[in-house]
C-alpha positions as CSV (number, residue, x, y, z in Angstrom):
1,X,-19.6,59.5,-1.4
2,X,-23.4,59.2,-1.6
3,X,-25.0,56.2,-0.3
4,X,-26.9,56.1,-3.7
5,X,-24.1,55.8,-5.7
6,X,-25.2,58.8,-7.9
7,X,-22.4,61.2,-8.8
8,X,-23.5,65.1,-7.6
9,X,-24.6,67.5,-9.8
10,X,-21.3,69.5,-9.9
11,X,-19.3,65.9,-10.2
12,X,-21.6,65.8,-13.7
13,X,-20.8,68.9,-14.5
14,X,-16.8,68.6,-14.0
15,X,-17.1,65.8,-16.6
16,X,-19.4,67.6,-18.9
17,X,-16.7,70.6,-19.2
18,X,-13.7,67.9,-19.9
19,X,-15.8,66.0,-23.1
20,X,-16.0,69.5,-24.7
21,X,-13.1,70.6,-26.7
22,X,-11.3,73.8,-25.4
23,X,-9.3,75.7,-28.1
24,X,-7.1,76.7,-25.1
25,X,-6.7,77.0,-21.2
26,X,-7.9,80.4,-21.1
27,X,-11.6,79.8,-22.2
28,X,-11.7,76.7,-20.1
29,X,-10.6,78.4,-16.8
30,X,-12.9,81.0,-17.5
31,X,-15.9,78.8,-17.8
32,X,-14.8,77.1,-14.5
33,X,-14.9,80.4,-13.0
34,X,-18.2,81.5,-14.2
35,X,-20.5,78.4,-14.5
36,X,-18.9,76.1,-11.6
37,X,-18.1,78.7,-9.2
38,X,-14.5,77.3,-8.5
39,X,-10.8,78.2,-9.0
40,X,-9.0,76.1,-11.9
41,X,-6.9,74.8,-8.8
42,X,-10.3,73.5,-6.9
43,X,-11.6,72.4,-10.2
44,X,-8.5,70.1,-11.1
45,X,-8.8,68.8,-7.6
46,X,-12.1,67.4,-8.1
47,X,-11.4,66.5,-11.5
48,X,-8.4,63.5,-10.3
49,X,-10.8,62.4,-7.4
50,X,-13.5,61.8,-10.2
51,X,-11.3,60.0,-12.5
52,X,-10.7,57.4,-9.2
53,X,-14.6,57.1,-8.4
54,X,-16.0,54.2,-10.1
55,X,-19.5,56.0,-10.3
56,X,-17.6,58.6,-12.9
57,X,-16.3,55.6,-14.8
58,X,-20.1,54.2,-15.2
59,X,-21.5,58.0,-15.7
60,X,-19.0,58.5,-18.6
61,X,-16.4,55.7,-19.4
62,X,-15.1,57.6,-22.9
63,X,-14.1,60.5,-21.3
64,X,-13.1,59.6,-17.6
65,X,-10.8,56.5,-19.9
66,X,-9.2,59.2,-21.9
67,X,-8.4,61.0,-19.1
68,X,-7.3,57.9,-17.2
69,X,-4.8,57.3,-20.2
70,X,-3.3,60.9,-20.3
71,X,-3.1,61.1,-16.7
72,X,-0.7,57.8,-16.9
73,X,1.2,59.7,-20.1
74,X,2.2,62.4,-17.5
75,X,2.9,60.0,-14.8
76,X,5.0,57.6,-17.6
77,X,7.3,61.3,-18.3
78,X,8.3,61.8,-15.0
């Protein structure tokens, strides 16, 4: 974590892909591919580690909340 407590450019960019809507996982995975330079594994790994970082939660509480809530659905399933 930076000492500056300023999330990195590709942490803004992982939360800029999940406030778009994605008609399906193809088209998502793709643009993960081609704009972030990671595999939809990498990418997912990055994403949960964000959704734990407070800094996220201050950069953009809407989406990282929404994602908090449906990451808690799953959990509630199992």
């Amino acid at each position: 974590m930076p000492a500056s407590g300023v999330l990195s450019a590709l942490d803004v960019a992982v939360l800029a892909v999940e406030r778009r809507s994605w008609p399906s996982s193809g088209p998502k995975e793709r643009h993960i591919r081609e704009h972030l330079g990671l595999s939809p594994t990498r990418y997912y790994q990055l994403l949960n580690a964000l959704l734990d970082d407070p800094r996220a939660l201050r950069h953009d509480a809407v989406t990282v909340n929404r994602l908090l809530r449906r990451r808690a659905a799953r959990r509630d399933r199992r």
